[in-house]
N, C-alpha and C positions, 0 to 999 in steps of 0.2 A: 504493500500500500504506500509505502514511502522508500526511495533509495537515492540516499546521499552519497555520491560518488568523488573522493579527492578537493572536497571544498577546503578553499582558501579565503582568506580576507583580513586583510590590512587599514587598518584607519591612519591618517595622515601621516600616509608615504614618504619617504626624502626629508620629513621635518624629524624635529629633535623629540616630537611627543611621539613618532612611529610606534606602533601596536599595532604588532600580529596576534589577533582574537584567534582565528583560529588555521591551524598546520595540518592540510592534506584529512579529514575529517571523513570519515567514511561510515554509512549505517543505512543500514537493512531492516524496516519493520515490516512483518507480515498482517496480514488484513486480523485483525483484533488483539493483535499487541498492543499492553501498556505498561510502555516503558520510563521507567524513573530515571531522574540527571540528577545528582549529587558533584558536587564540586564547590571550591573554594570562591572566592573572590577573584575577578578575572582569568576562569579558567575558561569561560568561552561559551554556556551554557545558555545566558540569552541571547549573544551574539549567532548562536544556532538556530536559535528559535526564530529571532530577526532575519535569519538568509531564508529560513524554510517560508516564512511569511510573505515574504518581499520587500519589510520594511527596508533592510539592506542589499544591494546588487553584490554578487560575491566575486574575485577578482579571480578565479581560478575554479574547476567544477561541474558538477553537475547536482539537479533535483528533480527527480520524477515524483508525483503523485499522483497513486492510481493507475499507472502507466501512461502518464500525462507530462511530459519536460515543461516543465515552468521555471525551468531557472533563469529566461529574458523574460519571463510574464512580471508586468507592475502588480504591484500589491491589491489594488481595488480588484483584477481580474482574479486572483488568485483566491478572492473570501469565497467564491462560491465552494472550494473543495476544502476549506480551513474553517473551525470554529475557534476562537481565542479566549481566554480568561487571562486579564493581565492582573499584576499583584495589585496595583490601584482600585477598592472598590470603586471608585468613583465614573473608572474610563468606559464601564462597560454596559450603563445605563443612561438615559434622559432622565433627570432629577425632576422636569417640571411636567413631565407626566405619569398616566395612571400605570399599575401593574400590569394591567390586563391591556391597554396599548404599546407599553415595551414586548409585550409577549406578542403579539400581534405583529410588529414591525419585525421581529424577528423571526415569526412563522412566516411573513411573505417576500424575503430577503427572496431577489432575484427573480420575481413574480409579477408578470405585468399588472399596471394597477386599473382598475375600473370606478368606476363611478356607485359603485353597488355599497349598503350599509356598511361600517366601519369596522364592528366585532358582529356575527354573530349568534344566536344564544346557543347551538351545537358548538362553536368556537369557545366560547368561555365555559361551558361545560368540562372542555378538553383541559382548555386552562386549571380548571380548578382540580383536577386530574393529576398535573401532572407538577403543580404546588405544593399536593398535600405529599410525594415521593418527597420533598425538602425536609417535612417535619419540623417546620418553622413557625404553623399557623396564618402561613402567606394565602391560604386558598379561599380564607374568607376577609379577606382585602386589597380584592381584585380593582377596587375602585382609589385604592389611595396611592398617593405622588408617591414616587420613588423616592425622593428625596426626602423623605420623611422616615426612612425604614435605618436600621442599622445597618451599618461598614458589612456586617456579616451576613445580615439577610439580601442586602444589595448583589452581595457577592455570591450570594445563591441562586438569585435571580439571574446574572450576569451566566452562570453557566446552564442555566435551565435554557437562555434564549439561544449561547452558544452548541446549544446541543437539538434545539425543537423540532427543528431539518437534520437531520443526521447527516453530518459532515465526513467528507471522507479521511481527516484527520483532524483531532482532538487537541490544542496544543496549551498547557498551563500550564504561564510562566510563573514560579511559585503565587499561587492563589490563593494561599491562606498564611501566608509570610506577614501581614498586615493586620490581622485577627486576634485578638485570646483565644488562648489556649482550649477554651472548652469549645468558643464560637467555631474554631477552626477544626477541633475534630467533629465537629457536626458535617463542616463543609465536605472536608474530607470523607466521611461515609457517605454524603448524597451525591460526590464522585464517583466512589466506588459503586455503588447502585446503579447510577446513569450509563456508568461505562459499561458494566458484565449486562444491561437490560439488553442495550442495541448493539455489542459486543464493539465496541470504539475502539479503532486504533489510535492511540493518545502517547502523546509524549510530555510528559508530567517534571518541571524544573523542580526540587526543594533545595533547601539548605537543611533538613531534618533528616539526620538516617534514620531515625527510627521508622520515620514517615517512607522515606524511601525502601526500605528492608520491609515494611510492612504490606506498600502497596504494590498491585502492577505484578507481570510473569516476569520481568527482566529489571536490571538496575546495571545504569552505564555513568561510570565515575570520568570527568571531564578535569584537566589541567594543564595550563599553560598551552590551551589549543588545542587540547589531543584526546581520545578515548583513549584514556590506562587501565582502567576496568570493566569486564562486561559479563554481567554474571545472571543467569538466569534458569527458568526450571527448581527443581528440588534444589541446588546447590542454593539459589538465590533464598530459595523458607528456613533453610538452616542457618544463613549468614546472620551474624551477631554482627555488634557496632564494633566492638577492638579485632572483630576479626578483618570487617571492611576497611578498617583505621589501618591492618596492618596489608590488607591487600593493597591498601593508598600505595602505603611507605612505600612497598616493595615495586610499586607500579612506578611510581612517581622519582622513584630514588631521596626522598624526602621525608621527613616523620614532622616536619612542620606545617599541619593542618591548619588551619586559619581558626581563629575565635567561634567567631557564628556557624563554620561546620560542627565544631564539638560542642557548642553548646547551643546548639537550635533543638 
């Protein structure tokens, strides 16, 4: 469903700030892979996300999706086969309208529009459906502003609409990075729900090994540009955190993990 072939990309080339995000970058997910990115601080992990996107053009490369090369497609072509959830609650809704119009605007993504009633009552039906899978109590406040809701409910919203058309890849850049702790293992189960429901290929950023070790068939450890770990299947349910800390070192040639990996 997705194949990363030898991606490269450098941010301002020839100056003194030159940054290689990411060296020769290569990955394979098959159609209902979810797979977890762990990595430190500038190891390359949203700069991945950004080339699969198109927020970034990559300087070296290839990206199929679906069996689709979109590695010269601009990013607005590219949303029809990508659903996003960024770490911002805020990016991924209209604050100054109703629940049940954001859910709307994102059921009809890429839908010609007509002149026919706005929502619905089989529409908000569906809605209220597929709110109450959140476990928020969002499905009996279909009529109130988004901007009224919590960072955390927002952000459940924000992956209910990323998901309402089933995309042909799933990408969250840490999504509950921004959350408490309890707000954020809620989000994280009604990921885990949404993904195994429509079986999503998803590519899931965190800074949380546990989170990573926990979710998803596979976990690919990113640094200084490069996959150094890639572990999945039964070996991946068995991995512990000092054991992925020492598949880092040993990957990485380094045993200095960054702050926010060891203690996210």
């Amino acid at each position: 469903m997705l194949e990363i072939k030898n991606l490269w990309k450098t941010f301002n080339a020839g100056t003194v700030n030159e940054k290689t995000a990411l060296r020769g970058v290569s990955l394979t997910l098959e159609d209902g892979d979810f797979v977890t990115v762990i990595g430190g601080n500038g190891a390359g992990k949203s700069t991945l996300l950004n080339a699969v996107s198109g927020v970034w053009s990559v300087d070296r490369g290839s990206i199929s999706i679906g069996g689709v090369d979109v590695t010269k497609l601009p990013e607005h072509k590219r949303a029809k086969y990508i659903g996003r959830v960024f770490q911002d609650p805020m990016m991924g809704t209209a604050a100054t309208m109703q629940i049940e119009e954001n859910l709307a605007l994102a059921a009809r993504r890429g839908k010609s529009r007509g002149l026919r009633a706005g929502i619905t009552k089989a529409e908000r039906e569906e809605y209220r459906e597929q709110l109450k899978m959140l476990d928020l109590g969002l499905e009996d406040r279909l009529t109130s502003k988004v901007g009224l809701l919590s960072g955390g409910q927002r952000q459940a919203l924000t992956l209910l609409m990323a998901t309402l058309r089933k995309p042909d890849l799933l990408l969250l850049d840490e999504h509950t990075a921004a959350l408490d702790p309890k707000t954020a293992a809620k989000v994280l189960d009604a990921t885990e729900r949404i993904v195994q429901k429509d079986r999503l290929t998803t590519l899931m950023i965190t800074h949380n090994m546990r989170d990573a070790i926990a979710h998803g068939n596979r976990l690919i450890m990113m640094y200084e540009g490069r996959i150094v770990v890639d572990v999945a299947g039964e070996e991946k349910k068995k991995l512990t955190v000092e054991q992925l800390l020492n598949m880092f070192s040993r990957a990485s040639g380094s045993d200095e993990a960054d702050d926010k990996l060891l203690l996210g």
